[in-house]
N, C-alpha and C positions, 0 to 999 in steps of 0.2 A: 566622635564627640558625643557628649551627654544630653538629653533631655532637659528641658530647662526646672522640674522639679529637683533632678537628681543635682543637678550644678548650684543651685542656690540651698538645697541642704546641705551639699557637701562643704560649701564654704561659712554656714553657720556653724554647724555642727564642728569646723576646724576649730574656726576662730574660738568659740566660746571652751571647747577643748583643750586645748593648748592656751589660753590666756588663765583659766583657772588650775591647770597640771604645771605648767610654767615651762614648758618642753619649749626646748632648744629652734627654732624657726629662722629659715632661709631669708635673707633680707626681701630675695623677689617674691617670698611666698604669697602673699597677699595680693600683688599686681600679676601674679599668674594664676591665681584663681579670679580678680576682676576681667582677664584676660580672656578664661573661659566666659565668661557669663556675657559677655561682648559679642561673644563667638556663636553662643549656641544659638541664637535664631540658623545657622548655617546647618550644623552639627546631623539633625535626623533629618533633611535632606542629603545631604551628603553619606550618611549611614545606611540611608535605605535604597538610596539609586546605585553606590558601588563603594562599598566598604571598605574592600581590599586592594582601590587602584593603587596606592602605595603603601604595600607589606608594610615598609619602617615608615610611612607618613614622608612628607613632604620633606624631613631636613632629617633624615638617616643617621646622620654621624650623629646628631642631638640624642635622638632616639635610644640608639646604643650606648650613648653614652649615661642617658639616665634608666635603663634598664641595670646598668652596672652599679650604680649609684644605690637604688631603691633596694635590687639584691643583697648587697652587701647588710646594708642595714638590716633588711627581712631576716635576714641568716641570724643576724645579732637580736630578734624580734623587738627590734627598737623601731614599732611601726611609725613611730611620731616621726621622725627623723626621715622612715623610708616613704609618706605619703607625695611629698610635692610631686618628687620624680616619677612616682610610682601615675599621679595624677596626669603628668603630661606622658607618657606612655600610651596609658587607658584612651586619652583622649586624643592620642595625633596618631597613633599606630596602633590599634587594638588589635588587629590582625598580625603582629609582628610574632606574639607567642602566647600560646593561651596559657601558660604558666600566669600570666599577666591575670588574668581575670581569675584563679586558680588563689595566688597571693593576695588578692583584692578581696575576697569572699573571707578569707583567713584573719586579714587587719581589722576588715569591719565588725566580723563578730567577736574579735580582741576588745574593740573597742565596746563593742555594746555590751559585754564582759565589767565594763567599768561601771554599768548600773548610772545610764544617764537619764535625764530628767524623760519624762514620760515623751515628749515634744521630740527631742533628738534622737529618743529611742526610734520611733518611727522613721525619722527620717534616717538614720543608719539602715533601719531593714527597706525601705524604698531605694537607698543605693545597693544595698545585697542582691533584690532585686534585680536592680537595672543591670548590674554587673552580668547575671545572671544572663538577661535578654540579649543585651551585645558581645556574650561568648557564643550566646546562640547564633547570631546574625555574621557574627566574623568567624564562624569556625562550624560550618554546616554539619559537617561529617562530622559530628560529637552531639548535635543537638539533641539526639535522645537520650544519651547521658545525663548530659547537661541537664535540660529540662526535668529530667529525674530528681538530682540533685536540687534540684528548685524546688517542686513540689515537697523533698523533706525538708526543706527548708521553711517552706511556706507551713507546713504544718508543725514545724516547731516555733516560729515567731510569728506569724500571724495566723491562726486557723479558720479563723472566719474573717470571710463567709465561706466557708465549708465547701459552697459548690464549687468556688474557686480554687482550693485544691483537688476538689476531685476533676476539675475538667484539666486540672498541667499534669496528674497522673492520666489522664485518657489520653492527652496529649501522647504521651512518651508511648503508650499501647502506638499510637498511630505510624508515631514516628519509624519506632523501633520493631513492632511487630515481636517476632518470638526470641529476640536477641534483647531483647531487655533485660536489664537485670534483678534477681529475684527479689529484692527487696522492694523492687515495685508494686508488685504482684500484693503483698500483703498491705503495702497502704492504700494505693486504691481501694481496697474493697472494703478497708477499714472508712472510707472516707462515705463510700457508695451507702454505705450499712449506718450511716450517720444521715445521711440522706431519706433514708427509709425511714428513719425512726424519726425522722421531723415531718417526715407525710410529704415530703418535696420531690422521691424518687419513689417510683412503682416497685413492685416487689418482685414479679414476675420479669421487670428487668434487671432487677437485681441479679438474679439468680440467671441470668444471660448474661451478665459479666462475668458472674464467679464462674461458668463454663468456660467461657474465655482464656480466665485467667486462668484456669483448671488445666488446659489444653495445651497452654504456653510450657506451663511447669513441666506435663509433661511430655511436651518435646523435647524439652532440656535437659531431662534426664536421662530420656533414651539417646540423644547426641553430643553429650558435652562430650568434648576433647581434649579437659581437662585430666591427664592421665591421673592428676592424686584424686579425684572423685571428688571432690571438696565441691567443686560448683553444681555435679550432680546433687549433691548431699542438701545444698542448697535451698536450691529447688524443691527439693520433694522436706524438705521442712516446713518450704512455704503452703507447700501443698497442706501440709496435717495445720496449718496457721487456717490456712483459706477452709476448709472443712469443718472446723471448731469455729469460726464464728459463722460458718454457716448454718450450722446444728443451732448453735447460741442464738441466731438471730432471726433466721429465715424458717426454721424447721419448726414447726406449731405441734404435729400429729402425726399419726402414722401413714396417713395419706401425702404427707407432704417428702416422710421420706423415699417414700413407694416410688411417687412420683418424681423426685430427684436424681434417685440413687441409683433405683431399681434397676434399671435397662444398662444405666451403665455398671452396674458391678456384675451381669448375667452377661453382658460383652467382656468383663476383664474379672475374672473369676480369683485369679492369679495374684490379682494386686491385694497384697497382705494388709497394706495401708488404708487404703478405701474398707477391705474387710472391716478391721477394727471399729475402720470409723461408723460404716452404720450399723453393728453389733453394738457397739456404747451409744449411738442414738434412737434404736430400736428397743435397748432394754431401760434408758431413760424415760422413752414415751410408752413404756408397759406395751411395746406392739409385741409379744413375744407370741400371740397366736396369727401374726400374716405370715408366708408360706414362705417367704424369704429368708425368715429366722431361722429354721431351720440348717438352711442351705450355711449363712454364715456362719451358725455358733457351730456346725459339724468342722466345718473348715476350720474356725479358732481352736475348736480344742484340739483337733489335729496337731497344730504346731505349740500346742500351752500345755495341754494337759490338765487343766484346771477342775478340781475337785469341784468346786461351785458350778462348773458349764454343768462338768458332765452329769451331776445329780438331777439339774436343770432337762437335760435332755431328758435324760432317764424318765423324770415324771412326765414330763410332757409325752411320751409316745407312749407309759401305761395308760394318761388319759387317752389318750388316742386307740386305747385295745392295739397297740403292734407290740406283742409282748415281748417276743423275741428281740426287738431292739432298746425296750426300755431294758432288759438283763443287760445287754449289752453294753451300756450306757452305766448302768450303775456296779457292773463290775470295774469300768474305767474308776467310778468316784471311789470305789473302796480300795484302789490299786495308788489313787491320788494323796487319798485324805491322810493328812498327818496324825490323827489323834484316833485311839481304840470306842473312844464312845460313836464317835464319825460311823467309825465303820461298822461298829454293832449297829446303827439304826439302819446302814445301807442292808445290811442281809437282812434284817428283820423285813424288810421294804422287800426285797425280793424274795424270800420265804411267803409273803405275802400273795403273790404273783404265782407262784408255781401252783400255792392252797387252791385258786381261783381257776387254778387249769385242771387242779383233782390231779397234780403229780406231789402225792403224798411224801414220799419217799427223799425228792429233790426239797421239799418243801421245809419238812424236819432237818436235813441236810445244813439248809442253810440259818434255820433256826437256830442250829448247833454252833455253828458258828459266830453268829449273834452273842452265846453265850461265851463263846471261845475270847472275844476280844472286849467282854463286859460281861465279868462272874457274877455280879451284883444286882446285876439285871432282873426281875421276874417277868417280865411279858415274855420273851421268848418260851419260858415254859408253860404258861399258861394257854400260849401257842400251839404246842408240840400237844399240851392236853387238849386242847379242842379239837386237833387235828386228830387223835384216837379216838375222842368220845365219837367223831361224826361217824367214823369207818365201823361202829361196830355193828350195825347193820350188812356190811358187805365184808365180815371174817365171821362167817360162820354162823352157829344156832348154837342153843343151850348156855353152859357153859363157855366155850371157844368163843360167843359172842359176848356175854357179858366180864369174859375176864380182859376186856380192852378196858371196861370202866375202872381194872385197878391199877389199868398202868396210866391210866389220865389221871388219876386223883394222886396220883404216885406225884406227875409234873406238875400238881396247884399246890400239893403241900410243900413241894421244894420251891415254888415260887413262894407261897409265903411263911418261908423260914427264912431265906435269902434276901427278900425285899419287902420289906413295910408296907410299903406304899402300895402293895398287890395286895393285902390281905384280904380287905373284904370281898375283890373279886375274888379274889379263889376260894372263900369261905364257900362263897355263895355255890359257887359250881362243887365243889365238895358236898354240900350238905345236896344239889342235886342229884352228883351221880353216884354217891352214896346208897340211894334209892334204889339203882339199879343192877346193884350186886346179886349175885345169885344166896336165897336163903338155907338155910341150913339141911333143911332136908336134902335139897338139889345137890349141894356138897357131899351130905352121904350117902346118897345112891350113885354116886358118881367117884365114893370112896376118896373123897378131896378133902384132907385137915387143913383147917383153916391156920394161916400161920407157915403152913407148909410154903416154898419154891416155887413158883408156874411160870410155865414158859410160853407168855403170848404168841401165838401163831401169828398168819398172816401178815403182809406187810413192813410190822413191826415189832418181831419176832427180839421180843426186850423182856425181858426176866423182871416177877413181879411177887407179890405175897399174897397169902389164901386171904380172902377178907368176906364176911357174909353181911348181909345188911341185918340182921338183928342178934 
């Protein structure tokens, strides 16, 4: 039997109902809902001392009989018609079939479907409710379900007061433990995080649930028994739910993810999932210099390949001086990158790195290359000439030394033939190492026409022209 709120909306809520829809009504309908209201001073006594002493209630064949009655109608969803029966069911058998309270939860949100006055609306979701409670009390071994069910219910028709649903989703944690089901999992903590943000829940317990819930998920993924994977799948969707408003809500700074994530992603290295997540909330809070960054963005590009990580990486370990693995790193970006400008700036970037190690050779190399996949380019040659002009101290004396200066001014003048936007630097180094040509005399004791063929020695052993400075 009903509650004496739930019994006296349920017969408001009829009558005004069905007198204004003008639906079809049982002659007894009205003296079996004054019938209930008679009753219920008995009703939660009786409900809470033994619920189930009679499965079908007191007069059995009635029972079944209007079980037969109310279904019928339910099928044809002509709730108006299937309520009386449906009413004396709920109320003298609840225990007879939880189908019963299943049908009940269905009619009443039909009804409130119909957009009733603000007044009735309530008092439908206070029988939703109730329905709710005494599927729980007549049918124990479902109450975590159940209760589940409630709490979505409660946060779709009534949500506040907020802590009220967040305590029937703690509920169902209690009830059910790691057999919950995953839709729990995300409104809880949607609820918790509503909590937080009114200053009514601590934050630090927040983030004690979301482990919770964290923990749940993944049991359930490592056990479900679900051979098509669907309920695994679940699960670990709720997981990327529960992680994204954790980052959204709880996560401030880089200490907060340090402190979150840290210990458990160096415990589960493996979980690609968790990876991501604090990769995208480590490069959201600019933490890209704690030592953890590292560790995940290696691992993401591992399975991505991503031209953006791996440039990413790359820079960061030239600033780091480990040069070896910024090459490394930026031969991935230019193995990734879609586009030829992409990958001309990637070798220029490590042309740059090899100059700084004084590997000439490697250096020019990849300069060349720079130019290979961006003709248009002049820095690269401007490059390749400052990389001669430096070396001409260590090829030689006389002559063999300064005819490096005609194969540098050889790469400024093709840098600014080729690109505009280099002229004046290479003017300028022009009209420097122009200086430093050998003069005319030096050419004829040395029997050298100017205009003539040479062939640069050392290192960079490239064919040039006789050129004298005056």
């Amino acid at each position: 039997m009903l509650q004496t709120r739930f019994n006296h909306s349920t017969y408001v809520f009829t009558s005004h109902f069905y007198q204004q829809n003008q639906y079809p009504i049982m002659k007894t309908f009205h003296s079996f809902l004054l019938f209930l209201l008679i009753t219920l001073g008995f009703s939660q006594v009786w409900a809470q001392s033994n619920p189930c002493v009679n499965k079908f209630g007191t007069d059995s064949v009635s029972t079944i009989k209007n079980i037969s009655v109310y279904r019928e109608f339910f099928k044809q969803k002509n709730y108006a018609s299937a309520l009386e029966s449906w009413l004396y069911v709920f109320d003298q058998a609840p225990c007879a079939r939880e189908q019963t309270h299943i049908d009940g939860v269905i009619m009443y949100k039909a009804f409130l479907a119909e957009n009733p006055s603000a007044g009735r609306k309530e008092q439908l979701i206070d029988t939703i409710l109730k329905i709710y409670d005494t599927r729980i009390l007549s049918f124990p071994k479902s109450a975590a379900s159940t209760t589940a069910r409630k709490g979505v219910d409660l946060l779709a028709l009534r949500p506040e007061p907020n802590a009220e649903v967040m305590n029937t989703f703690k509920k169902v944690l209690d009830l059910g433990g790691n057999s919950v089901e995953s839709f729990v999992l995300t409104n809880y903590f949607k609820t918790v995080l509503k909590e937080v943000a009114s200053g009514r829940f601590d934050k630090s317990l927040a983030v004690d649930v979301y482990n919770q819930l964290n923990q749940i998920a993944d049991f359930n993924i490592a056990n479900s028994k679900d051979s098509t994977g669907k309920e695994a799948e679940k699960f670990a969707q709720a997981k990327l739910v529960l992680d994204a408003d954790l980052a959204g809500n709880l996560v401030k700074d880089c200490q907060d993810i340090i402190r979150n994530f840290g210990a458990r992603y160096e415990a589960n290295p493996g979980d690609k999932q968790l990876r991501d997540l604090v990769y995208g909330m480590l490069i959201g809070k600019g933490c890209t210099q704690e030592p953890i960054f590292i560790k995940v963005a290696e691992s993401r590009l591992e399975d991505t390949g991503e031209e953006r990580l791996a440039l990413l990486l790359a820079r960061m370990y030239k600033q780091k001086e480990q040069m070896e693995k910024a090459i490394g790193f930026y031969q991935k970006a230019v193995a990734a990158a879609q586009n030829d400008s992409a990958k001309s700036q990637y070798c220029y970037e490590m042309a740059a790195i090899y100059s700084d190690q004084e590997q000439h050779s490697k250096a020019r190399q990849m300069a060349q290359e720079a130019i290979k996949y961006r003709a248009d380019w002049g820095k690269p040659y401007i490059f390749i000439g400052d990389l001669y002009a430096s070396s001409a101290g260590r090829c030689g004396e006389g002559i063999a030394s300064q005819s490096v200066y005609w194969a540098a001014v050889d790469k400024y003048k093709k840098a600014r033939e080729i690109d505009p936007s280099c002229t004046e630097e290479a003017t300028q180094r022009i009209n420097k190492y122009t200086n430093y040509f050998p003069d005319m005399e030096a050419l004829f004791f040395q029997s050298i026409t100017p205009g003539s063929v040479y062939s640069v020695g050392c290192w960079i052993n490239e064919g040039t022209s006789v050129r004298a400075r005056n």
